[in-house]
PyMOL Python script that loads the backbone (N, CA, C, O; Angstrom):
from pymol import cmd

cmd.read_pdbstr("""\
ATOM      1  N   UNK A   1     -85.059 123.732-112.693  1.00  0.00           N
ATOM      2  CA  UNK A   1     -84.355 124.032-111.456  1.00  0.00           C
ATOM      3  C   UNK A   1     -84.886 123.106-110.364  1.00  0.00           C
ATOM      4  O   UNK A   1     -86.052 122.752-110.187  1.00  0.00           O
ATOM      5  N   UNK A   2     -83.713 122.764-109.618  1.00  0.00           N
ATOM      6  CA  UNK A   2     -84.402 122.037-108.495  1.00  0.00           C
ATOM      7  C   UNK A   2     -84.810 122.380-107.141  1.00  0.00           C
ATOM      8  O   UNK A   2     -84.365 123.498-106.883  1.00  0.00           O
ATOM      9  N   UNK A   3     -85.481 121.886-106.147  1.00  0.00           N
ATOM     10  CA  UNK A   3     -86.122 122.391-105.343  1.00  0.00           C
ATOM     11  C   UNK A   3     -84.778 123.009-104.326  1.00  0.00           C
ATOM     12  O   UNK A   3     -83.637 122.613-104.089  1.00  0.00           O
ATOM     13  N   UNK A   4     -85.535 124.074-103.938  1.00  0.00           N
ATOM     14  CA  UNK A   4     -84.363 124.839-102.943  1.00  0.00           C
ATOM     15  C   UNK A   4     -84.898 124.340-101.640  1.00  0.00           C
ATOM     16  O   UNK A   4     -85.924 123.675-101.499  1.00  0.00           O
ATOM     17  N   UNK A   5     -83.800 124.878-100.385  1.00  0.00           N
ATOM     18  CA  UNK A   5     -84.012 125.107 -98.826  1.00  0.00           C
ATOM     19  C   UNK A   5     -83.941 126.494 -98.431  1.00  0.00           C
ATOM     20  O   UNK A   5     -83.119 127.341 -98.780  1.00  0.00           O
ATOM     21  N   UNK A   6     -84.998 126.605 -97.593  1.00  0.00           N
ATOM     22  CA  UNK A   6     -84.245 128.445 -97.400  1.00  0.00           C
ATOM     23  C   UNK A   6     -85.553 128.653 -95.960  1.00  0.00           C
ATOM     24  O   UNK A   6     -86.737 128.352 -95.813  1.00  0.00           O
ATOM     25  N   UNK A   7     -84.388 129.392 -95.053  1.00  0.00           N
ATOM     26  CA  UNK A   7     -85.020 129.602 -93.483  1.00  0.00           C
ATOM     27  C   UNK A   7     -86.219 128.159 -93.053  1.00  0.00           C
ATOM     28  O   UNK A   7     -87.256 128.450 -92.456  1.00  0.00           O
ATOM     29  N   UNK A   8     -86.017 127.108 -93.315  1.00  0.00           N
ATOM     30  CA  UNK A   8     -86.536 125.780 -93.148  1.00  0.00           C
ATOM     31  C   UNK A   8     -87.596 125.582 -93.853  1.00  0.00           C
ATOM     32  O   UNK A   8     -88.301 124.727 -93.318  1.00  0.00           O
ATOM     33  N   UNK A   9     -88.221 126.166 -95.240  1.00  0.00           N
ATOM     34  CA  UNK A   9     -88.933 125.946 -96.184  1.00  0.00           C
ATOM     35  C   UNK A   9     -88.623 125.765 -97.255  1.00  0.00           C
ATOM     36  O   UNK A   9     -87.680 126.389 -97.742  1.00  0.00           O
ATOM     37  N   UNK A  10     -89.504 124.622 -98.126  1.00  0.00           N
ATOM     38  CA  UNK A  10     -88.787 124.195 -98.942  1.00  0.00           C
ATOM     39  C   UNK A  10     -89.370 124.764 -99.803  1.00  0.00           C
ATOM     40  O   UNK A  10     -90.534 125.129 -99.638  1.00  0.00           O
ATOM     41  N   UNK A  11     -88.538 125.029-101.204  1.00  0.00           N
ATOM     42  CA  UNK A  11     -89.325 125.746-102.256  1.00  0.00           C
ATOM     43  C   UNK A  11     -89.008 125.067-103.729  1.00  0.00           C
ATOM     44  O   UNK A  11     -87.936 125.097-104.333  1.00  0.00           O
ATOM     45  N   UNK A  12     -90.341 124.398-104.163  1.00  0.00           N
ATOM     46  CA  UNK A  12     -90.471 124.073-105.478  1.00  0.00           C
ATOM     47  C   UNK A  12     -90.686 124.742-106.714  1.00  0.00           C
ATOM     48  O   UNK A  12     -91.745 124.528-107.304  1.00  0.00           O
ATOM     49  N   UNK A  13     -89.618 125.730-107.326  1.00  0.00           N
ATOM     50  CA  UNK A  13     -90.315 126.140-108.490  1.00  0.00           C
ATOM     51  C   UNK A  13     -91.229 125.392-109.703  1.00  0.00           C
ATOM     52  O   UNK A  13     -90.879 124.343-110.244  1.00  0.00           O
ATOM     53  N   UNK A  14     -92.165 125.954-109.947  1.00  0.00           N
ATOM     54  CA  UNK A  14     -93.153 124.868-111.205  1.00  0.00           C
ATOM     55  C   UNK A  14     -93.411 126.451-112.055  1.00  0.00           C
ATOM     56  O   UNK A  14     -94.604 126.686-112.245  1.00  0.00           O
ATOM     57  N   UNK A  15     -92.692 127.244-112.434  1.00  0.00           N
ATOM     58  CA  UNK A  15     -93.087 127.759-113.409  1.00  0.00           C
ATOM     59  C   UNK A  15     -93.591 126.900-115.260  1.00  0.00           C
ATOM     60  O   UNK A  15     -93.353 125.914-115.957  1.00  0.00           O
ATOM     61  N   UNK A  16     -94.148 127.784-115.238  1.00  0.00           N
ATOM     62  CA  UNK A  16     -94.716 126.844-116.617  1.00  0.00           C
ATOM     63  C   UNK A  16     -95.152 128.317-118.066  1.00  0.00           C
ATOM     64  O   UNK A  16     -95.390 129.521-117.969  1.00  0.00           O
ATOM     65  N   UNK A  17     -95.074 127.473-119.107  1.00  0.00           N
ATOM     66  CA  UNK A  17     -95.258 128.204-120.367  1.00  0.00           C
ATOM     67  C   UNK A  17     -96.455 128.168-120.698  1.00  0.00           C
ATOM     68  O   UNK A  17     -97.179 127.175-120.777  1.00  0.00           O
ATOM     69  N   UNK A  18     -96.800 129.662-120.980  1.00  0.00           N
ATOM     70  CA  UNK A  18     -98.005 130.301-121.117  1.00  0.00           C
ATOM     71  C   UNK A  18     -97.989 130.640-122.902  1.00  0.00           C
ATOM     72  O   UNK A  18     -97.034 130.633-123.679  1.00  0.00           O
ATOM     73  N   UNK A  19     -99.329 130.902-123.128  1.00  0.00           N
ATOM     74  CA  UNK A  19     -99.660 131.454-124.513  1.00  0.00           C
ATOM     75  C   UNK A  19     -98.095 132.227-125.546  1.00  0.00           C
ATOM     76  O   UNK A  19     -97.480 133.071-124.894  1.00  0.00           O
ATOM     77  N   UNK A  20     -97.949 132.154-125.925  1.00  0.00           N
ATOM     78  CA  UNK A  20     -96.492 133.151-126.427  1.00  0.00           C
ATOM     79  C   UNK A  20     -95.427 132.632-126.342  1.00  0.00           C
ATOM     80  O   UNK A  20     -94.353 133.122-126.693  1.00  0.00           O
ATOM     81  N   UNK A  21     -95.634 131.480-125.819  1.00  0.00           N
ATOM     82  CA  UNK A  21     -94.047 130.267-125.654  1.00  0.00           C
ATOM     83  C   UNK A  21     -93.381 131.181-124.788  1.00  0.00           C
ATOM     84  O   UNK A  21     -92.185 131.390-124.991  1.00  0.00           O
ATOM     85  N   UNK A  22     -94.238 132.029-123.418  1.00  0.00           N
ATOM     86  CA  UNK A  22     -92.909 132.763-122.998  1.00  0.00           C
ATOM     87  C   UNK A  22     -93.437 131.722-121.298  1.00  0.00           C
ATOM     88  O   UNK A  22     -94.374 130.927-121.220  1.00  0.00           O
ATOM     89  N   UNK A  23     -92.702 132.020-120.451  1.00  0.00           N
ATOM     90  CA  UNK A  23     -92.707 131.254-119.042  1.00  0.00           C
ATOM     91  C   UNK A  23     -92.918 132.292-118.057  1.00  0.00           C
ATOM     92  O   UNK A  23     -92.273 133.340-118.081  1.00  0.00           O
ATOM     93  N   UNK A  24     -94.187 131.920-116.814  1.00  0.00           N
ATOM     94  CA  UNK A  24     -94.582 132.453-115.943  1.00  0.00           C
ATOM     95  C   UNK A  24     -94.072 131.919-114.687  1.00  0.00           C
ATOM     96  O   UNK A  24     -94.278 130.716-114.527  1.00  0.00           O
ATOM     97  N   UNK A  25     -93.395 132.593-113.672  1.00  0.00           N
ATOM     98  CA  UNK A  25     -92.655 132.089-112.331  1.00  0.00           C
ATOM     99  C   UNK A  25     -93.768 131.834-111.740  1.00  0.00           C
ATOM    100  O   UNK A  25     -94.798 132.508-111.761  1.00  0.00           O
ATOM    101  N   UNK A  26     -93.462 130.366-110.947  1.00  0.00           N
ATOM    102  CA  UNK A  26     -94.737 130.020-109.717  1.00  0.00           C
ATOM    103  C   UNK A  26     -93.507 128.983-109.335  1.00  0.00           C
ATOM    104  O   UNK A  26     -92.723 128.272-109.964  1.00  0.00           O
ATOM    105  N   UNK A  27     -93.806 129.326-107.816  1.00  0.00           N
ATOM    106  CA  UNK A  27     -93.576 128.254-107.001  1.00  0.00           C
ATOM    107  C   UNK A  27     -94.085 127.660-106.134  1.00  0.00           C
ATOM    108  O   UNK A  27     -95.249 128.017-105.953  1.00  0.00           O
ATOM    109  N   UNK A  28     -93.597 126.564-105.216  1.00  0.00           N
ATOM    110  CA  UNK A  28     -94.295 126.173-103.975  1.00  0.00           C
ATOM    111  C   UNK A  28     -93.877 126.217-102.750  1.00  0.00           C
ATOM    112  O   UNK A  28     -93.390 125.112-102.512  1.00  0.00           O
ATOM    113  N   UNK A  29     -93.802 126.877-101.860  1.00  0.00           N
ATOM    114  CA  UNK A  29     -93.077 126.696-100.404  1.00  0.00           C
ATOM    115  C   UNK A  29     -93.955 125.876 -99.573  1.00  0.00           C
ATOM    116  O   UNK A  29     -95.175 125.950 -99.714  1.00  0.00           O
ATOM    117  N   UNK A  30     -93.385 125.061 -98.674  1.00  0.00           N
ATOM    118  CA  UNK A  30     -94.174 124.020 -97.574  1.00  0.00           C
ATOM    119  C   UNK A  30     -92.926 124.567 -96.170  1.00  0.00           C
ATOM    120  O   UNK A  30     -91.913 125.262 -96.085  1.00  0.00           O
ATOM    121  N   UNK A  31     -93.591 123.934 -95.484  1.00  0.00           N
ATOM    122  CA  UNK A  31     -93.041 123.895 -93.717  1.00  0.00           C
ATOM    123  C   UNK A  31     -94.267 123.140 -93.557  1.00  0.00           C
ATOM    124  O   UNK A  31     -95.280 123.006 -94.244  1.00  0.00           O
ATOM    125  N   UNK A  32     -93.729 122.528 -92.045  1.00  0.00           N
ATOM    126  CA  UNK A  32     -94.340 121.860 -91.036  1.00  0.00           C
ATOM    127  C   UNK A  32     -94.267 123.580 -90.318  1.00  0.00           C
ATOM    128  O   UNK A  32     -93.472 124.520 -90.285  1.00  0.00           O
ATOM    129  N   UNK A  33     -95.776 123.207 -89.764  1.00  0.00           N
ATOM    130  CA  UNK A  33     -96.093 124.742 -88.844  1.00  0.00           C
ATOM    131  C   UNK A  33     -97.330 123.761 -87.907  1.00  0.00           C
ATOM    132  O   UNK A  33     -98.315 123.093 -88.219  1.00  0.00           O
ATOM    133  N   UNK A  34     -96.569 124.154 -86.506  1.00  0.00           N
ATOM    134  CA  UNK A  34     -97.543 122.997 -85.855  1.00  0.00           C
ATOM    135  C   UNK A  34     -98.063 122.177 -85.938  1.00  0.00           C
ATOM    136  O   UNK A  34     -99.279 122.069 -85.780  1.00  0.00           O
ATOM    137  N   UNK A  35     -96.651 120.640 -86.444  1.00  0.00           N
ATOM    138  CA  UNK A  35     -97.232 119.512 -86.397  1.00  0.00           C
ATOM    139  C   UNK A  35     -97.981 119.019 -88.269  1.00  0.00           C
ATOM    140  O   UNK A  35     -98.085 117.930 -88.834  1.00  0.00           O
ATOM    141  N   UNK A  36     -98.278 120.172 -88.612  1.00  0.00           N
ATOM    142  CA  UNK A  36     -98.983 120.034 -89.913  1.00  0.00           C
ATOM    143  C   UNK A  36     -98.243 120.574 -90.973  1.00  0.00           C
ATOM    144  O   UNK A  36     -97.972 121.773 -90.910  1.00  0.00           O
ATOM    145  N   UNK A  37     -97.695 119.624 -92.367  1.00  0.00           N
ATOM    146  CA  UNK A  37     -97.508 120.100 -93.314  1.00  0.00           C
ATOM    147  C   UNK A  37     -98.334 121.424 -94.340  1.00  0.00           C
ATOM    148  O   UNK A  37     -99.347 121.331 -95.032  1.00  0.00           O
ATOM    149  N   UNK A  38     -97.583 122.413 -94.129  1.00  0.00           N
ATOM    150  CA  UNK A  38     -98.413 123.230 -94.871  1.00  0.00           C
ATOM    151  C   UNK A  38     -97.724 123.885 -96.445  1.00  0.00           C
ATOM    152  O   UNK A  38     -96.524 124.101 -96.617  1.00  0.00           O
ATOM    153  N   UNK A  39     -98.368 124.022 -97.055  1.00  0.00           N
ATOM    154  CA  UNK A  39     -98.147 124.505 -98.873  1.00  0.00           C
ATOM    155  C   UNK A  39     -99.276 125.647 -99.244  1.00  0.00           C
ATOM    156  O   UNK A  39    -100.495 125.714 -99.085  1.00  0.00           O
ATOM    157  N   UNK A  40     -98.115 126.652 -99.907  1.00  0.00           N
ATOM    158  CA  UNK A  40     -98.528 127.881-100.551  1.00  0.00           C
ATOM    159  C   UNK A  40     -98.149 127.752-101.603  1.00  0.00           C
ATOM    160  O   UNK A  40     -97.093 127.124-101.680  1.00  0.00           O
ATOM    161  N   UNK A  41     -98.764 128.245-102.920  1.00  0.00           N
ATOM    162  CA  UNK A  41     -98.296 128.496-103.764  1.00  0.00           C
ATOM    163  C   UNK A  41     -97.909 129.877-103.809  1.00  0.00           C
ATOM    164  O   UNK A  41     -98.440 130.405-102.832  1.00  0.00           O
ATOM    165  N   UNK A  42     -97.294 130.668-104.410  1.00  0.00           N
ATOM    166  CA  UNK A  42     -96.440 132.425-104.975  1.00  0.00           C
ATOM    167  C   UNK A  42     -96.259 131.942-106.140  1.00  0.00           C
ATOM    168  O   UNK A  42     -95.596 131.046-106.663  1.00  0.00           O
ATOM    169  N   UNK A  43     -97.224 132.976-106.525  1.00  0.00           N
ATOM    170  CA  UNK A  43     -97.186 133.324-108.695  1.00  0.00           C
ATOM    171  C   UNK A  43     -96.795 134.873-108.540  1.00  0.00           C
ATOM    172  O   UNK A  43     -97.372 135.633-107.763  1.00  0.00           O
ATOM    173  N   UNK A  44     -96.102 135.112-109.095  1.00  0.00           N
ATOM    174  CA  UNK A  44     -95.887 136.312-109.470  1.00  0.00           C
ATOM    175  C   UNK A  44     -96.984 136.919-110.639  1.00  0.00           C
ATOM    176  O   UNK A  44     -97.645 136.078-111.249  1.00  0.00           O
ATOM    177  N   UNK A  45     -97.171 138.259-110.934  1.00  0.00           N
ATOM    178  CA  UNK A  45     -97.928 139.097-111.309  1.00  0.00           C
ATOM    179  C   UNK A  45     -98.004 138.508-113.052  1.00  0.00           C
ATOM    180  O   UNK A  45     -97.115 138.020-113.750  1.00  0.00           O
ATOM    181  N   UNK A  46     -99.505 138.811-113.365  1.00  0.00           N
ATOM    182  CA  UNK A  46     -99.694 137.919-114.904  1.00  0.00           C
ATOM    183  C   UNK A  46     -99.222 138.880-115.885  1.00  0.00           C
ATOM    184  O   UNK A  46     -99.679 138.764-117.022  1.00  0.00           O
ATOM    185  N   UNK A  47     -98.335 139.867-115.635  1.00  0.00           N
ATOM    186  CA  UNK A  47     -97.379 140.595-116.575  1.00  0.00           C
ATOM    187  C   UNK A  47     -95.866 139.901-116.599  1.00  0.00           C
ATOM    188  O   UNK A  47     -95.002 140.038-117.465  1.00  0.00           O
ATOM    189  N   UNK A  48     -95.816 139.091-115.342  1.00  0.00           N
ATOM    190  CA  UNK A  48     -94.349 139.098-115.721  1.00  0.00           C
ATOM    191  C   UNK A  48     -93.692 137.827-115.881  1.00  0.00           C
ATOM    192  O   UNK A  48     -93.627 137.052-114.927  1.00  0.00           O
ATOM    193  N   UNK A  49     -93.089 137.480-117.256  1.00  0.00           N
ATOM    194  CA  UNK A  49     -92.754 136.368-118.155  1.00  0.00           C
ATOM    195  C   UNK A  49     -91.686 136.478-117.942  1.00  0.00           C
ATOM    196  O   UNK A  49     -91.197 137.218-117.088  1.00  0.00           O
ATOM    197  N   UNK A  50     -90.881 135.462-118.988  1.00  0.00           N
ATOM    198  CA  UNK A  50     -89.632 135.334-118.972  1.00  0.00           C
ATOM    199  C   UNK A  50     -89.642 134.275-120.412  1.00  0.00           C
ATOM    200  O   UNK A  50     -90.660 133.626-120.651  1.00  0.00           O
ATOM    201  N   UNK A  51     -88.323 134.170-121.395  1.00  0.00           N
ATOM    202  CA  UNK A  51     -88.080 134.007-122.327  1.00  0.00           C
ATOM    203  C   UNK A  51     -87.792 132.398-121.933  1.00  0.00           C
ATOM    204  O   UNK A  51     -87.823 131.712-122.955  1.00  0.00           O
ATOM    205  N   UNK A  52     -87.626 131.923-121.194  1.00  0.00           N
ATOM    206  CA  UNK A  52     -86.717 130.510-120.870  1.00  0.00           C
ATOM    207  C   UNK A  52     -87.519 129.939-119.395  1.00  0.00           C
ATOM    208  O   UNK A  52     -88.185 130.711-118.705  1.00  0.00           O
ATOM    209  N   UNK A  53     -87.355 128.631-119.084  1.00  0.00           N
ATOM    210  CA  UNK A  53     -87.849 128.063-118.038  1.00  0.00           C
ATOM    211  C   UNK A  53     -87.243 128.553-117.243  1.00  0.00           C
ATOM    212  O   UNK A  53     -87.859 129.293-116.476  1.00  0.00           O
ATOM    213  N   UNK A  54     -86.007 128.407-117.080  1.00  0.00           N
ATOM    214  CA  UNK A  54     -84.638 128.757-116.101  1.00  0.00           C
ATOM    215  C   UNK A  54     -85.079 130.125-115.813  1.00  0.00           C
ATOM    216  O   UNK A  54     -85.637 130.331-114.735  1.00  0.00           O
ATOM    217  N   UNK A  55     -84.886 131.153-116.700  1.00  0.00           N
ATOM    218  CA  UNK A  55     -85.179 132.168-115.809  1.00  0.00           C
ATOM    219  C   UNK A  55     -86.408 132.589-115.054  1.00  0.00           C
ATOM    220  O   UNK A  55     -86.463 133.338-114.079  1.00  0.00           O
ATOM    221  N   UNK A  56     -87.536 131.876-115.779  1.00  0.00           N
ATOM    222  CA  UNK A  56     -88.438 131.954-114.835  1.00  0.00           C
ATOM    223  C   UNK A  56     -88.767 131.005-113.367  1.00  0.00           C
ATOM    224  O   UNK A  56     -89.660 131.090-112.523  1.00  0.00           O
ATOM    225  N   UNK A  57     -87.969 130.383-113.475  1.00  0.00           N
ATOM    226  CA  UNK A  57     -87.449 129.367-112.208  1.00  0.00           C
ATOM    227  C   UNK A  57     -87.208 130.321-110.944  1.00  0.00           C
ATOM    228  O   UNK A  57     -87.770 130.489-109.862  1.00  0.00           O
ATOM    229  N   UNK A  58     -85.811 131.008-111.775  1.00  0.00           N
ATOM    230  CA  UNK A  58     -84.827 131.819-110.739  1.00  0.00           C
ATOM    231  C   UNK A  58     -85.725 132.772-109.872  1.00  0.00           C
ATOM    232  O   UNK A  58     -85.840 132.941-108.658  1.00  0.00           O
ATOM    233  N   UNK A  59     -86.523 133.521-111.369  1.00  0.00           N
ATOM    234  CA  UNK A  59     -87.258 134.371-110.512  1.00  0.00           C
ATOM    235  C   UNK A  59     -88.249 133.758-109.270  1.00  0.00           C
ATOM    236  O   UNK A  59     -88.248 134.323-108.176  1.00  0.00           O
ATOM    237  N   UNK A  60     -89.020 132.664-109.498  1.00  0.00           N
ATOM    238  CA  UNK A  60     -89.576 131.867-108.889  1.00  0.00           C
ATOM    239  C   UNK A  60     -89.155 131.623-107.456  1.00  0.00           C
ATOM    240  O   UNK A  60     -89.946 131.754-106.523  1.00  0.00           O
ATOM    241  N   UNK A  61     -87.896 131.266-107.305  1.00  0.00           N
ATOM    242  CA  UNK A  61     -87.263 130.996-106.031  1.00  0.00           C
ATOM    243  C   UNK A  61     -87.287 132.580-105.417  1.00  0.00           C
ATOM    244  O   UNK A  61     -87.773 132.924-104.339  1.00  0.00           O
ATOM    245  N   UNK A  62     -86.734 133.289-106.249  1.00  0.00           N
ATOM    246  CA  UNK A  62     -86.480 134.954-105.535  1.00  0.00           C
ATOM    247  C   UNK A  62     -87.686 135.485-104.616  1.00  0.00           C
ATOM    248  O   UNK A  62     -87.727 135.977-103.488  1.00  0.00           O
ATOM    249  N   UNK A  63     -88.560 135.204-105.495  1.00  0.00           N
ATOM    250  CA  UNK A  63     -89.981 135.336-104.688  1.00  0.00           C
ATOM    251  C   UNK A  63     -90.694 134.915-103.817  1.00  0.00           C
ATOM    252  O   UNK A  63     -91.591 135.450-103.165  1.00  0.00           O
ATOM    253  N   UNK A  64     -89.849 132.929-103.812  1.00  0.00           N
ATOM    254  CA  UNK A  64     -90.472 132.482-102.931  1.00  0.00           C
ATOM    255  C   UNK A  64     -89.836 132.902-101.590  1.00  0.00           C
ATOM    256  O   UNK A  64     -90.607 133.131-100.658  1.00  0.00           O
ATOM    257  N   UNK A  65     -88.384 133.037-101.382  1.00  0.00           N
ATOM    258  CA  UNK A  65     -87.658 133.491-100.699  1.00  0.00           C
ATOM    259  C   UNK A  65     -88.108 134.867 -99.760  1.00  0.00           C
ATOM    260  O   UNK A  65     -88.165 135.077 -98.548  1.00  0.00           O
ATOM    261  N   UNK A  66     -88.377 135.638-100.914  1.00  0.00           N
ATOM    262  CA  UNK A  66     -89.321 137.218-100.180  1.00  0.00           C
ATOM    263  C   UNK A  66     -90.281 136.936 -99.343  1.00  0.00           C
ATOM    264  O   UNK A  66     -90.426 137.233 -98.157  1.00  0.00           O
ATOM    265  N   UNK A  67     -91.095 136.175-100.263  1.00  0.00           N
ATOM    266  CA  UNK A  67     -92.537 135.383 -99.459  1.00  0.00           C
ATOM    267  C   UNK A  67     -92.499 134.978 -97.793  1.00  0.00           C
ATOM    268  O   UNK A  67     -93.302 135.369 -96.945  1.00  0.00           O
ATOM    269  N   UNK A  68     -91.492 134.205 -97.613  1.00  0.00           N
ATOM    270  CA  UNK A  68     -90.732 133.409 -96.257  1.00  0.00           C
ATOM    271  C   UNK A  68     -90.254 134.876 -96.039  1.00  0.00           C
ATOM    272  O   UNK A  68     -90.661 135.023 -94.886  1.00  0.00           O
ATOM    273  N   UNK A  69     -89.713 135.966 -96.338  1.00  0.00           N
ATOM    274  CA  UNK A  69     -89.134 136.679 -95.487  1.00  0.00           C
ATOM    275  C   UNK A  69     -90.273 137.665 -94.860  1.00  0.00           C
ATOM    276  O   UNK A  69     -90.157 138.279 -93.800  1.00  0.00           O
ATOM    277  N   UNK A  70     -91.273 137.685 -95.638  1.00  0.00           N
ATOM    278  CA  UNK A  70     -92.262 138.865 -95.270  1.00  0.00           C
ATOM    279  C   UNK A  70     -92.759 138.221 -94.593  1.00  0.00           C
ATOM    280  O   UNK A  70     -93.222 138.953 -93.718  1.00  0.00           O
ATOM    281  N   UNK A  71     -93.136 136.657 -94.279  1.00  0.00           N
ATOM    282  CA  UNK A  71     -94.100 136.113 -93.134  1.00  0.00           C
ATOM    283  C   UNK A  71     -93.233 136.259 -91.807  1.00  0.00           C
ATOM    284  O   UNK A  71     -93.616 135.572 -90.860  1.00  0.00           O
ATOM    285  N   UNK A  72     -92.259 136.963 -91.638  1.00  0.00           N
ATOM    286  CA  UNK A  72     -91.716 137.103 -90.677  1.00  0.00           C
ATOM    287  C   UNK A  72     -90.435 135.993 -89.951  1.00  0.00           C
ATOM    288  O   UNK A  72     -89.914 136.275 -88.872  1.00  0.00           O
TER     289      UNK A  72
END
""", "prot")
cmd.dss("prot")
cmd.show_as("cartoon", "prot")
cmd.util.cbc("prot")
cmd.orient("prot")
């Protein structure tokens, strides 16, 4: 999946395949926040996989999305 836009942060999913050939959601959100590029990573919880890259992508973005919404 490719990188999204969302409320002016950008979000890179990099989920990746873990032990079990199954895939763990992680992404990256950045903004400029005063002048300075800044980057978080959001992994979701080490229970929750997914069978395929893609869907662990999707979830990836979903979260990063929440992430940006809970920082207000």
């Amino acid at each position: 999946m490719e990188a999204a836009q969302y409320r002016g942060w950008a979000i890179e999913p990099q989920s990746y395949e873990s032990d079990g050939r199954r895939w763990r959601p992680k992404a990256m959100v950045s903004a400029a926040e005063g002048g300075t590029l800044r980057t978080y990573p959001v992994s979701a919880p080490l229970d929750v996989m997914f069978d395929t890259e893609r869907e662990a992508d999707g979830y990836a973005v979903a979260m990063a999305k929440k992430w940006i919404d809970d920082r207000g």
